[in-house]
C-alpha positions as CSV (number, residue, x, y, z in Angstrom):
1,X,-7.3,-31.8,-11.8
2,X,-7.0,-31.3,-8.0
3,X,-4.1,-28.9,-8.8
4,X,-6.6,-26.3,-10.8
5,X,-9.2,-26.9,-8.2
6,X,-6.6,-25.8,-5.7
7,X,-5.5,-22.8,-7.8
8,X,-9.3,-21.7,-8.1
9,X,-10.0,-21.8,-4.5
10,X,-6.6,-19.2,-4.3
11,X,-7.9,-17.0,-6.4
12,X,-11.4,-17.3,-5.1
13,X,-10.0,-16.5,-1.6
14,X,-7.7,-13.6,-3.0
15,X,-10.4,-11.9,-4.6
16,X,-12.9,-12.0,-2.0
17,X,-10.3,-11.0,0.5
18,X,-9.4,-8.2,-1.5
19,X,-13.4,-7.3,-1.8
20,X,-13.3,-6.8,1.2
21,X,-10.7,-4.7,1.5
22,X,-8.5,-7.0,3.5
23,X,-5.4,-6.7,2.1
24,X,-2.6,-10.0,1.3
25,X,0.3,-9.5,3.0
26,X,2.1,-12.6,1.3
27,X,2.0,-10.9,-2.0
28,X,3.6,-8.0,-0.8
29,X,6.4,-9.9,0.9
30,X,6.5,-11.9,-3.0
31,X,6.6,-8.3,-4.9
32,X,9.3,-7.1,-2.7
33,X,11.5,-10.0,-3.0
34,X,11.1,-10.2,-6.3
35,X,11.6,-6.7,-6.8
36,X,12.9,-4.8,-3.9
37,X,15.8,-7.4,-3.4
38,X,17.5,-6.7,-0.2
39,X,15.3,-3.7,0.7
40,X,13.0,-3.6,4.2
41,X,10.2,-5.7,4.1
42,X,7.5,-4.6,6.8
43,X,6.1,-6.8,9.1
44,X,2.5,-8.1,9.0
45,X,1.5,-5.4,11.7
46,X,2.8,-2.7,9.9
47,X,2.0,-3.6,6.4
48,X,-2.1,-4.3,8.1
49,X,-1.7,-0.4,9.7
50,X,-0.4,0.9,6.2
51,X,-2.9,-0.6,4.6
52,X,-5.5,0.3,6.5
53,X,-4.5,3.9,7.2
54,X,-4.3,4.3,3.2
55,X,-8.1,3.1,2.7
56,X,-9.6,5.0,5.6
57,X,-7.1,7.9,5.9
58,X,-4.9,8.6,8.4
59,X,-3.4,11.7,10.8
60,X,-5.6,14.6,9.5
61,X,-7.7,13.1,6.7
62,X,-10.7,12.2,6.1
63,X,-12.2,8.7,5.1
64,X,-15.4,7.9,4.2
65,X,-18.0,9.5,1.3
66,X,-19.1,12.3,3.4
C-alpha cells in the first residue's frame, strides 16, 4: 500500500515538474545507461543549459509566441 502511494507521489512530481518545463535529469542519466552504454553522460549543468536552450532557443533564435 505505502509502496503505490510512494510510486504516485513520483509520478505526481514527474509530471508536474515536467509541466513546468523543468526537465529530470535522473531519467536522462537512466536512458543513457540503459541505452548509450559507455557513451558521455552530461553533467546536471549542462544537461539544465541544453534543456533550457532547446525550449527557449538559443544563439540566434527566437523563443517565445511572437
Amino acid at each position: 500500500m505505502l509502496g503505490d502511494i510512494a510510486k504516485a507521489g513520483r509520478y505526481l512530481g514527474q509530471s508536474m515538474r515536467l509541466m513546468m518545463g523543468l526537465p529530470d535529469y535522473d531519467i536522462y542519466v537512466s536512458h543513457r545507461e540503459a541505452t548509450h552504454p559507455g557513451e558521455p553522460i552530461m553533467t546536471y549543468e549542462e544537461f539544465f543549459r541544453e534543456r533550457q536552450q532547446a525550449r527557449y532557443g538559443g544563439a540566434g533564435k527566437r523563443g517565445g509566441c511572437c
